[in-house]
Structures are given as structure tokens and as C-alpha cells.
Steps between C-alpha positions, in 0.01 A plus 500: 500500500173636516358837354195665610260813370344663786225729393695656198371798365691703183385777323635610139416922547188504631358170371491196727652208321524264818267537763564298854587154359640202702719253297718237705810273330636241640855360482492195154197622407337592139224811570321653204340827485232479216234766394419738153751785413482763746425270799878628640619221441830675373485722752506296764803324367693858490423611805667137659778549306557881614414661175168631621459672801285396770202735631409291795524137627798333507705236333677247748776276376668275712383683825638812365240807374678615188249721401734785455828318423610587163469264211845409457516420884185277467763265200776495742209360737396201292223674276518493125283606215479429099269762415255564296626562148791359581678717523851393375811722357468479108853561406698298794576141442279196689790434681539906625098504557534189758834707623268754665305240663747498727636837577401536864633187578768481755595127449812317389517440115496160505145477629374788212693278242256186656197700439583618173536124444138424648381756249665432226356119644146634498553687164755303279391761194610773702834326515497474117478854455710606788646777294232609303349836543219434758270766247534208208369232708091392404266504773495215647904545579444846578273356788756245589774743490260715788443211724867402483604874612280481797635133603813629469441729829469133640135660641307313776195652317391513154323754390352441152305743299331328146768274462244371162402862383544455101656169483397212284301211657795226480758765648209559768491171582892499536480829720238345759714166502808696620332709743417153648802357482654822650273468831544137519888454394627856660255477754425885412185626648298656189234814507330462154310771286365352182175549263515159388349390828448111363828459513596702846268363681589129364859532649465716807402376844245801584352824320341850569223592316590962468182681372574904480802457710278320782569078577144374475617150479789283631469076481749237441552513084338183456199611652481797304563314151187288609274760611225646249498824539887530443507260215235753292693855652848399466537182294296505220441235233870371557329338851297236324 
């Protein structure tokens, strides 16, 4: 598996939100894209997913150029997404929200019922409140309830968009722990978005720095959590 950004440019009207950037993941790999709201971080996540349209560039997956294959088509291809937000159905059960995981699958049922397992696995409160309306859920299962949906398409890439965005610190800390154990267990290559860049770049392998929709940085994580200049832009006092 390996997914590659070949000088992407998008524009929302006549604004440039993404302008020419190069971002390569490999198959098993955790890659972050840090940087302040606005960077396109978001953006670039929606326009890999299909959601976005591309302006120029191209987005390579597998060999293929799927730049203009539609966003459903880029699921059945092994490309997943919990959004930003969320993004869940309020008044459909946990059990109905994982349901539509799979919808574009074309598999036998016993293998969906295995990966409902491996979420429910993953996410044993989920399985708790498999009937509950997925609208009554707090937070932090809300955000489980996402990340299970996308699994669900049994994805070769993970697309994740502030998985952390409002949660508490200990359900943080939970979050990061099974986006780990999801790359390491699954073996599901991940594509991270996240302010809380402490704890991205802590569990993924390498990072890109986006400034203004422009990469002006890409290291291995570690290096990046050690170097100065990132530390005081990106990290703040939590760094120390």
C-alpha cells in the first residue's frame, strides 16, 4: 500500500487552500500532518478521501491516479475517513452507525461479523451500548463510534481528522492508545490530522509540518518532537 500527493493544488472559489504539496504514505506506517487552523490540514484530508475536488496534482494510490474517482469508489478501494466532527447519525443505534461502515462492501458476512468483532474488540463500550442511539453517546464514544465506522470498511488507509478535538485528557490518552494499537494490531496504515501535536507526533513514525496550505517541513516525528523551533510553534508548554 502506498499513497502519494503529487503537487496537489485545491482551491475553495477563488481562494487557494492547498498549493503544490508533496505528501508520501507508506504501507504500516503512522504519518501526521500538524500545523495552526487553516494550514489545510482538513482539506487535504477531503480531497484524499474524494470529498474535495482536486485543482491540479494528483493523488496516486496503489499505482492507480484516483484523482477523479468518486468518493465512494475511493472506500470500495481501501480508503476510509472519520471526519472531522464526527460526523455520526444521532438517532440510529451504535450498532446501525458501524452497519454503514460497511455498505460498499462486497464480502461474505462472516468476515463483516469478524470485524464488527475487532471493533467491538477495540471499543468494548461501544459494545455496551450497541443499541443506544449513537446521538446519546458522550464524546469520547462518539469518537469511538467514528473510528469504528471507518474500520468497518476494513480500509487499508486511515484517514483521521481530530480524532482528540473536545475530549477530556484521560479519554485522549485512550484515543491515541487505540490509534496505536489499530496500526500495530490491524496493521492499518494511518494518515493523522490532530492539534494536539504532543501526542501525534509521539505515536506516528513521520510528520509534515503545512503552513498556509504549503509543507514547509517533513522529518521523522521524533525528530520533530526534539527540535526547538517546533517544540515553541506547535507544542507549547506541554513539551517540557
Amino acid at each position: 500500500m502506498n499513497l502519494e500527493i503529487k503537487d496537489l493544488r485545491v482551491f475553495y472559489g477563488k481562494i487557494e487552500a492547498i498549493k503544490g504539496i508533496n505528501i508520501t504514505v507508506n504501507q504500516g506506517e503512522i504519518v501526521t500532518l500538524i500545523g495552526a487552523n487553516g494550514a489545510g490540514k482538513t482539506t487535504t484530508l477531503k480531497t484524499i478521501s474524494g470529498l474535495r475536488p482536486v485543482t491540479s496534482g494528483a493523488i496516486i494510490f496503489n499505482g492507480q491516479d484516483i484523482s477523479k474517482v468518486p468518493a465512494h469508489e475511493r472506500v470500495e478501494l481501501g480508503i476510509s475517513q472519520a471526519p472531522e466532527g464526527r460526523g455520526i447519525f444521532p438517532g440510529m443505534s451504535v450498532l446501525e452507525n458501524l452497519e454503514i461502515g460497511k455498505y460498499f462492501r462486497k464480502d461474505r458476512k462472516i468476515e463483516m461479523a469478524e470485524d464488527l468483532e475487532k471493533v467491538f474488540t477495540l471499543f468494548p463500550r461501544l459494545k455496551e451500548r450497541i443499541t443506544q442511539a449513537g446521538g446519546t453517546l458522550s464524546g469520547g464514544e462518539q469518537q469511538m463510534l467514528a473510528i469504528g465506522r471507518a474500520l468497518m470498511a476494513r480500509p487499508q488507509v486511515l484517514l483521521l481528522d481530530e480524532p482528540s478535538m473536545g475530549l477530556a485528557p484521560m479519554m485522549i490518552q485512550n484515543i491515541f492508545n487505540i490509534i496505536t494499537t489499530i496500526n500495530k494490531e490491524l496493521g492499518t496504515t494511518i494518515l493523522l490530522v490532530e492539534q494536539n501535536a504532543q501526542q501525534a507526533l509521539r505515536r506516528a513514525d513521520r510528520a509534515y509540518i503545512l503552513e498556509i496550505g504549503k509543507v514547509v517541513k517533513e522529518a521523522k516525528a521524533s525528530d520533530l518532537l526534539d527540535d526547538p523551533a517546533v517544540r515553541e510553534a506547535y507544542l507549547g508548554t506541554g513539551a517540557h
